[in-house]
C-alpha positions, 0 to 999 in steps of 0.5 A: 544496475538498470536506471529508468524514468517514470513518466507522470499519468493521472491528471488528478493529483492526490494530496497523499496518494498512496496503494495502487492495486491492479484488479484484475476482475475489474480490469481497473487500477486503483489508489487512494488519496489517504488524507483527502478519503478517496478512492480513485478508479482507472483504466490503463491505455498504453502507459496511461492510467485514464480515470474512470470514477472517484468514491469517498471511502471515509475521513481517512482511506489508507488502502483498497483491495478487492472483494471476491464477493463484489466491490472492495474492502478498504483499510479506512479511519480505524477499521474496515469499510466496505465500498460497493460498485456504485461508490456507496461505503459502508463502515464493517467494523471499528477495531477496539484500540484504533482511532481517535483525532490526530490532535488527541494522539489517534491512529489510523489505517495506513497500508495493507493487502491480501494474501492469495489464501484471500486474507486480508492484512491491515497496518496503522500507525498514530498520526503523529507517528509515534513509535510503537504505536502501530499495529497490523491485523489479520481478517480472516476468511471467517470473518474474526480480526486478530492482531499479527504484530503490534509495537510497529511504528508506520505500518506500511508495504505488504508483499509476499514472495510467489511461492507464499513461503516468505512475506515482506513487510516496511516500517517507515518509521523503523526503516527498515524492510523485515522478511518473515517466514510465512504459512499459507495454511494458518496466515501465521508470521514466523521468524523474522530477519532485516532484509533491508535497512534505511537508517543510513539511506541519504535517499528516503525510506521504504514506503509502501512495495510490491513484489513481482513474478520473478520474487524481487522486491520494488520498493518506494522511498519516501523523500528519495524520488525513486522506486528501487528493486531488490533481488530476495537477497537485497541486492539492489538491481534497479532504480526507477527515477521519479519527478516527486520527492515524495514516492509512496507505493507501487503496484504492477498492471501487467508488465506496467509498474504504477507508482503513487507520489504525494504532496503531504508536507510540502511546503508551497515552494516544494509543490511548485518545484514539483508540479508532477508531485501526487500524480501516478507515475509509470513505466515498463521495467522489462519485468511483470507482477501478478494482481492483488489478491481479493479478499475472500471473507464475509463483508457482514458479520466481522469482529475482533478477537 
């Protein structure tokens, strides 16, 4: 098994830094701050990640993808919002049985991504990470959001193998890692199995995960400081050592793998043991992964089924 360190980037640190996205078209690596509602931009030089803009995308922001027809489209409070290149956001559509405060027991959107048929996919979870209380979607290419799952806890990585055949999915709350068959043509879920299981990890649980051009499997461990690869089968083939307890997300930009760290929950005596804990982190692990999918929908005009 390959150990490797990650070395700290972005000056900014996030509160809750979540969902680095490599967009391609733009050059640019992006990654929100969920609870402080950002949405951060960069350029990557070397193994640096230099900030190039900053947008509010709502109260809450839980992931960014791009939009084939200009700007993003951001998972944000209980719904989808779009955010033009000029930093300017505009909500597309609340979903019906979402949101809320956190104090009256609300949900929000937590993670996401597209498939490369340009579907757009968004998980929740309820605040107060109650289970069952998650759900993930589906926005279509014509514009209609259905309901893929629902009973989830935490919603949280998305990824599907290189050949669309299989789509990974965490439940934070469940820790556990499902595979499900997949169907391009339909966007369709099939059967599902437990690739991994963290119920009994000392180390954290699977966060948010990419996968790259070889099919395996990166994930981040909430509480384990570290990013972990898997082959399809869940072996376990790398570990990625990281200077934040807290490791939340990962994306590829090339053959560099980015990964979102958070500070949410700390206390004041763990942040300052940390001082890196919310920035970026990166490193080359000798691997590649492909750039995230764009959505290919409208961005006017959507509704819920």
């Amino acid at each position: 098994m390959i150990r490797l360190q990650a070395t700290p980037t972005s000056p900014v640190p996030a509160e809750h830094g979540e969902g680095p996205i490599w967009d391609a078209a733009a050059q640019e690596l992006l990654w929100v701050d969920i609870t402080a509602g950002l949405v951060r931009r960069g350029t990557v030089s070397g193994d640096d990640v230099v900030p190039v803009a900053e947008h509010r995308g709502g109260e809450t922001v839980g992931f960014v993808a791009p939009a084939a027809a200009g700007g993003w489209l951001l998972g944000a409070g209980a719904g989808f919002t779009r955010l033009a290149a000029d930093g300017t956001a505009e909500v597309l559509i609340e979903l019906a049985g979402e949101g809320g405060s956190e104090s009256a027991g609300g949900t929000r959107m937590n993670d996401g991504a597209c498939d490369r048929a340009g579907r757009f996919f968004a998980g929740t979870m309820a605040f107060d990470e109650r289970p069952g209380a998650g759900r993930l979607y589906r926005l279509d290419v014509d514009g209609t959001v259905s309901t893929v799952l629902d009973g989830l806890t935490i919603s949280n990585g998305l990824g599907w193998s290189p050949d669309d055949r299989t789509v990974y999915l965490s439940d934070s709350g469940q820790q556990v890692v499902w595979a499900f068959d997949y169907d391009l043509d339909t966007g369709a879920f099939g059967e599902r199995r437990v690739l991994l299981d963290f119920s009994d990890d000392p180390a954290g649980v699977a966060d948010g995960l990419t996968v790259d051009d070889e099919g395996c499997l990166w994930t981040a461990l909430w509480g384990g400081a570290q990013v972990r690869r898997w082959s399809p089968e869940g072996e376990l083939l790398a570990v990625v050592e990281v200077d934040a307890q807290n490791t939340t997300s990962c994306a590829f930009a090339g053959d560099l793998l980015a990964i979102s760290t958070s500070v949410h929950g700390m206390d004041d005596a763990t942040r300052a043991a940390q001082p890196d804990a919310g920035r970026l982190f990166t490193v080359r692990p000798g691997v590649s992964g492909p750039p995230a999918h764009a959505y290919r929908g409208p961005l006017s005009g959507l509704r819920q089924r």
